[in-house]
C-alpha positions as MATLAB code, in Angstrom:
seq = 'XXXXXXXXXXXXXXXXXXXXXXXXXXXXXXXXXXXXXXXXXXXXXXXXXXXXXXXXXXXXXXXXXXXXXXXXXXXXXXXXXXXXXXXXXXXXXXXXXXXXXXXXXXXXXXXXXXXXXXXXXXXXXXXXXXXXXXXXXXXXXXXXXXXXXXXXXXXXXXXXXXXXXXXXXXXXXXXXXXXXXXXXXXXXXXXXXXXXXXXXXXXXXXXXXXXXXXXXXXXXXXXXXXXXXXXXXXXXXXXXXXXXXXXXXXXXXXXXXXXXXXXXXXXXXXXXXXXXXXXXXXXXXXXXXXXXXXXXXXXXXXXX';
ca = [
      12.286    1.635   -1.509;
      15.964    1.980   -2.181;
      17.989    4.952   -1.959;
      18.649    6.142   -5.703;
      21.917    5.499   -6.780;
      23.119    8.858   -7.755;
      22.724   12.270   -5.277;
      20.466   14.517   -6.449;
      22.935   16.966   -4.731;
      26.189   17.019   -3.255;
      27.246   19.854   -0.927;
      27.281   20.763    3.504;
      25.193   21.402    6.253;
      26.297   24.108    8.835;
      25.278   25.153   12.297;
      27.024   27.062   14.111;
      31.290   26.930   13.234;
      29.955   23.062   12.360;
      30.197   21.439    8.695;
      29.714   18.688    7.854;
      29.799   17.103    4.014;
      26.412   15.784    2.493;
      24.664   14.639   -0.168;
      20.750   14.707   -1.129;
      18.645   11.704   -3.079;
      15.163   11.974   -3.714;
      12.852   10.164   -1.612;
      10.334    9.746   -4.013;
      10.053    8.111   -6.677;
       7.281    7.578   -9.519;
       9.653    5.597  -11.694;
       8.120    2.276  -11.030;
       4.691    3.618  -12.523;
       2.785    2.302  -15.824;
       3.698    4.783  -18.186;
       2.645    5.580  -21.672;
       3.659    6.998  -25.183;
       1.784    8.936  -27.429;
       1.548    6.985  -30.685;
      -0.615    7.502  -33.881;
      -3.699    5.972  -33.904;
      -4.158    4.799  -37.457;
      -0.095    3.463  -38.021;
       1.045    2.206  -34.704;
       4.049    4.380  -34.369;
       5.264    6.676  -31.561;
       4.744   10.359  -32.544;
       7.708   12.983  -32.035;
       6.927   16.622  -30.656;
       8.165   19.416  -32.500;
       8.169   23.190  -31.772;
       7.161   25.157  -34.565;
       6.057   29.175  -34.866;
       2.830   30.361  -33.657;
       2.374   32.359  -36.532;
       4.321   30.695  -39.584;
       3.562   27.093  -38.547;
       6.786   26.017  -39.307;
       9.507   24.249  -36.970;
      11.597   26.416  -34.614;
      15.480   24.570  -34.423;
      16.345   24.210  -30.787;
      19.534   27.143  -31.297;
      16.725   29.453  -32.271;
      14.284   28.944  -28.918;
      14.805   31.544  -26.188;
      13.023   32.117  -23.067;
       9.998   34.733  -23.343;
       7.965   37.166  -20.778;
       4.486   37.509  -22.004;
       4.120   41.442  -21.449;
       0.427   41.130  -23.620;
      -0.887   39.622  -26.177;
       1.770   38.588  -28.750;
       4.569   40.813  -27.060;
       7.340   39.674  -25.128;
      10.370   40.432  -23.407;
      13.408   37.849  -24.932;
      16.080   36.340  -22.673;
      19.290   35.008  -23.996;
      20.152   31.367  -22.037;
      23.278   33.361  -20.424;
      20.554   36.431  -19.383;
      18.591   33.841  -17.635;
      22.160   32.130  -16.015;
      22.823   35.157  -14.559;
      19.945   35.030  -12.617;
      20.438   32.309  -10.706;
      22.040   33.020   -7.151;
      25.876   32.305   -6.439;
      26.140   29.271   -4.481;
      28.551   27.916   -1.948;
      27.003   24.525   -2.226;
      26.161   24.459    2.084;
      22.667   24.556    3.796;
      23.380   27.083    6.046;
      20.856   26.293    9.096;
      19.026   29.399   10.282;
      17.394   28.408   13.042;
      16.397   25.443   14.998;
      12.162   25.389   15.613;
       9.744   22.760   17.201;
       8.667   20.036   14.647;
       4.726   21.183   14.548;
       6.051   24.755   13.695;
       5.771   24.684   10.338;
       2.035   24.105    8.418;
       2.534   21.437    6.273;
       0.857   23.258    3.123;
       4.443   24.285    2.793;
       6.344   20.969    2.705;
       7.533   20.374   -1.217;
       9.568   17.586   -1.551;
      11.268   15.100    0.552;
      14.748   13.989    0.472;
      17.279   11.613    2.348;
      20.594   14.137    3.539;
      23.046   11.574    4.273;
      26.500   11.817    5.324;
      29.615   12.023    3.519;
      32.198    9.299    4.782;
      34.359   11.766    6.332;
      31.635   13.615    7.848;
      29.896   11.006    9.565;
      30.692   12.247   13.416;
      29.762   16.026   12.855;
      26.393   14.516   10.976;
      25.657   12.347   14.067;
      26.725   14.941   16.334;
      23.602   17.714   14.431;
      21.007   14.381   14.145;
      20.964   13.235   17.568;
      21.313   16.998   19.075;
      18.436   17.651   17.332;
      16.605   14.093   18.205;
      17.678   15.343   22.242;
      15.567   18.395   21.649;
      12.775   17.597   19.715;
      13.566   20.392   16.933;
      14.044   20.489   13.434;
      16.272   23.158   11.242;
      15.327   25.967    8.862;
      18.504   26.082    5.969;
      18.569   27.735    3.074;
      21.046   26.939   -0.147;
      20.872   27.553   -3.628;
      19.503   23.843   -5.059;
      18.536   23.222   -8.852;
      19.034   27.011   -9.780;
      16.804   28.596   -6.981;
      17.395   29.514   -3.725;
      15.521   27.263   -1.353;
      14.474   26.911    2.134;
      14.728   23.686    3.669;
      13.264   21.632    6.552;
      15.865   19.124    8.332;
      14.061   16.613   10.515;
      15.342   13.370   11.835;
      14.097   10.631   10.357;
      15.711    6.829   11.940;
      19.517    6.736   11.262;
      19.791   10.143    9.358;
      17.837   13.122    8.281;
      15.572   13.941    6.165;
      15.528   17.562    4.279;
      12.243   18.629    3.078;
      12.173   21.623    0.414;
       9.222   24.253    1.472;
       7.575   26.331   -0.985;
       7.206   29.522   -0.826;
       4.296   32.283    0.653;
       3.097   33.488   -2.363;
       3.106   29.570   -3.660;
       0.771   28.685   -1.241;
      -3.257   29.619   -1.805;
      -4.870   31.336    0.895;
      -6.907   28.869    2.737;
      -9.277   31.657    3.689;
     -10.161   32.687   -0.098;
     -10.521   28.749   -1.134;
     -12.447   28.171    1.836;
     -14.621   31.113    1.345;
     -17.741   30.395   -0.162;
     -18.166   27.358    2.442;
     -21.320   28.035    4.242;
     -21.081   28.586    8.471;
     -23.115   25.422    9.291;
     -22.862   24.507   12.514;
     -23.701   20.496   13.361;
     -25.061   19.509   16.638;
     -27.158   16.914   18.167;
     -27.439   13.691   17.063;
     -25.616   13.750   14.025;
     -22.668   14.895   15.641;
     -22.587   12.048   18.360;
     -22.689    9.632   15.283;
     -20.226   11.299   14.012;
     -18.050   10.904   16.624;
     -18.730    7.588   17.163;
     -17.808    6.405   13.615;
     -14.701    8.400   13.414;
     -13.730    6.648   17.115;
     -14.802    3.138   15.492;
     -12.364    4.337   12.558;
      -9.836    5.317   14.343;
      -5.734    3.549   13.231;
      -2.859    4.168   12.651;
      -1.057    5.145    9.018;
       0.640    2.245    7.302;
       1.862    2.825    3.429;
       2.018   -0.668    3.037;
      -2.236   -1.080    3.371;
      -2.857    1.619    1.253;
      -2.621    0.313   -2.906;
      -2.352    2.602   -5.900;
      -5.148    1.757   -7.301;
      -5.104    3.090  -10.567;
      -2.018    1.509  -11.250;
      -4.002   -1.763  -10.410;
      -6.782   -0.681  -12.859;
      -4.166    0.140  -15.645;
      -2.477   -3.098  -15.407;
      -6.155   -5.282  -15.223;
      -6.895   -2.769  -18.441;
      -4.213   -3.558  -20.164;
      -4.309   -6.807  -19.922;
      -7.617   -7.162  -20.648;
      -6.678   -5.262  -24.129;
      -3.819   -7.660  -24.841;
      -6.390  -10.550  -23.856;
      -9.313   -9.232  -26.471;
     -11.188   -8.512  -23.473;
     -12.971   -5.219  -21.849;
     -13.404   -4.298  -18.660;
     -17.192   -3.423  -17.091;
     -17.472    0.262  -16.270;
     -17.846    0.691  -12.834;
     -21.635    2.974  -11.221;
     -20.356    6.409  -10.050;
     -20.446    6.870   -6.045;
     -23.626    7.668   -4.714;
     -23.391   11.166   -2.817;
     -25.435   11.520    0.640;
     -28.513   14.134    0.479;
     -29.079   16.319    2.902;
     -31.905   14.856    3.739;
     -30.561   11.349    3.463;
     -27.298   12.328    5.610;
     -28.525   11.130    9.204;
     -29.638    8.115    7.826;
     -26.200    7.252    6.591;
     -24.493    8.250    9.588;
     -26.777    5.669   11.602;
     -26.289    2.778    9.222;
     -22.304    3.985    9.198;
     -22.855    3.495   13.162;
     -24.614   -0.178   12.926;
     -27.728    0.946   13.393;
     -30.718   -0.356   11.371;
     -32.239    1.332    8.353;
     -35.328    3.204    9.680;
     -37.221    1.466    6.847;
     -35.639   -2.092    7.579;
     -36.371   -1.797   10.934;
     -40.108   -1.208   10.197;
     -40.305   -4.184    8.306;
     -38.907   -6.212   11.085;
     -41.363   -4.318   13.493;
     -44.282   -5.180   10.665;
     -42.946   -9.253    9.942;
     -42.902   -9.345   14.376;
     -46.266   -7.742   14.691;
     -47.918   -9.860   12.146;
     -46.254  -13.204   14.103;
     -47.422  -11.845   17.477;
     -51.390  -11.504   15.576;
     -50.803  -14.799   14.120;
     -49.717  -16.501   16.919;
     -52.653  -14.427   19.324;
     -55.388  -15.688   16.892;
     -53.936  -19.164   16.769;
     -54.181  -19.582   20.608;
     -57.781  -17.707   20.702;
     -58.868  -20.557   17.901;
     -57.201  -23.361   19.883;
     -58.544  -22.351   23.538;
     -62.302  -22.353   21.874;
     -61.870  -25.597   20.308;
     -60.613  -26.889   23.281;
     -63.560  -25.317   25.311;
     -65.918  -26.757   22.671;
     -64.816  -30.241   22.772;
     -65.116  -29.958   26.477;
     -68.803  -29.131   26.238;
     -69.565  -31.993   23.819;
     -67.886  -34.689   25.631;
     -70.807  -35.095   28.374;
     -73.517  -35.436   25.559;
     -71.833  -38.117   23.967;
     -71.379  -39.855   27.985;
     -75.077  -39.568   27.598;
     -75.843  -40.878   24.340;
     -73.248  -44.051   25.063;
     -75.538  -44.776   28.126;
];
């Protein structure tokens, strides 16, 4: 994907006495996804949204909407736009780096939102000179700046030719893994099911590749839509089938290769019933063979 064409952010990057001029673009991008409008069913026509008083039900004009603090229920605490302004830290437009830490430092719970830092044209040598220092030593930085009205801490990382500055969030954004993981029983698995286990997950085992990996409900919106401009509709597709407990080692074999238990029966019933078959043909043929054998002087006799 190509870089967007205008920064996101323009500003420096210090370390030390070091500065260098930069500029930030979003690495992201969901621009090239199907998106929709909200139109009125019955006429056809895009719908327009409109602010209007809780209580009065009629339309708010944008000079008379101000920021509220919910204290309770139908009290708040009003800010005027320049209240709220004056909120917002002073900035001296530079990620001032902190400290320099080991890339696996940081959980990546934290990580936000990537963008590309590149360099200003007459920065280019003290950029280069922070990128590969920091490529040399296997570190990333810890900045901080003021961007889009809040102060932010950033992780700078080297990514190929330049650096890439992700924006963490902050503690108390981040949910306690111990209270969402909390009403997760303590099950321990052993035994068998762990060995198949870890033999799927070694026949599993890749690498990452973005390019494999399809949106696919982008592909489903586009067949859907299609299908709507075609007259057609599309078949709804069964719900996913979710393993049992009791039905959870006998997925793990057939994930493995092995046999269903209940296949393999059949193919143990179909072989025993060939190896009967084939024992009571030979019994039959041995006697008729020993019967002929009997007969045959008798007739000698007869012919004489």
């Amino acid at each position: 994907m190509a870089v967007a064409a205008r920064a996101q952010w323009k500003g420096y990057i210090r370390f030390g006495e070091v500065t260098a001029p930069v500029a930030l673009y979003t690495a992201t991008s969901t621009s090239d996804r199907i998106s929709f409008h909200t139109v009125n069913r019955k006429t056809g026509n895009r719908v327009r949204r409109e602010f209007v008083d809780g209580v009065t039900g009629k339309p708010v004009e944008k000079e008379d909407q101000v920021k509220g603090y919910e204290l309770d229920n139908d009290r708040y605490v009003v800010l005027e736009p320049e209240e709220v302004a004056s909120a917002v830290p002073e900035s001296d437009k530079t990620l001032h780096v902190q400290a320099f830490i080991s890339c696996h430092d940081i959980d990546k719970v934290y990580f936000d939102r990537p963008y590309y830092l590149t360099p200003d044209k007459m920065g280019t040598e003290a950029y280069a000179l922070l990128r590969d220092g920091m490529r040399k030593k296997e570190v990333a930085a810890i900045a901080q700046t003021v961007l889009f009205r809040r102060m932010r801490t950033v992780l700078v990382r080297t990514h190929d030719k330049g650096l890439i500055a992700t924006t963490l969030n902050f503690d108390y954004e981040v949910r306690s893994a111990k209270e969402a993981f909390k009403e997760i029983p303590d099950i321990k698995i052993k035994g068998e099911m762990l060995e198949l286990a870890k033999h799927i997950i070694g026949m599993k085992k890749g690498t990452f590749s973005a390019e494999e990996f399809d949106d696919r409900y982008e592909a489903a919106l586009a067949e859907l839509i299609k299908a709507k401009l075609e007259g057609k509709t599309l078949p709804k597709r069964a719900p996913p089938k979710v393993s049992k407990p009791n039905e959870l080692l006998e997925a793990l074999r057939q994930s493995a290769g092995f046999k269903p238990a209940a296949e393999s029966k059949r193919r143990e019933g179909k072989a025993a019933a060939k190896g009967r078959a084939k024992a009571t043909r030979s019994t039959a043929a041995k006697a008729k063979t020993k019967t002929a054998a009997k007969s045959a002087p008798a007739q000698r006799r007869r012919a004489g």
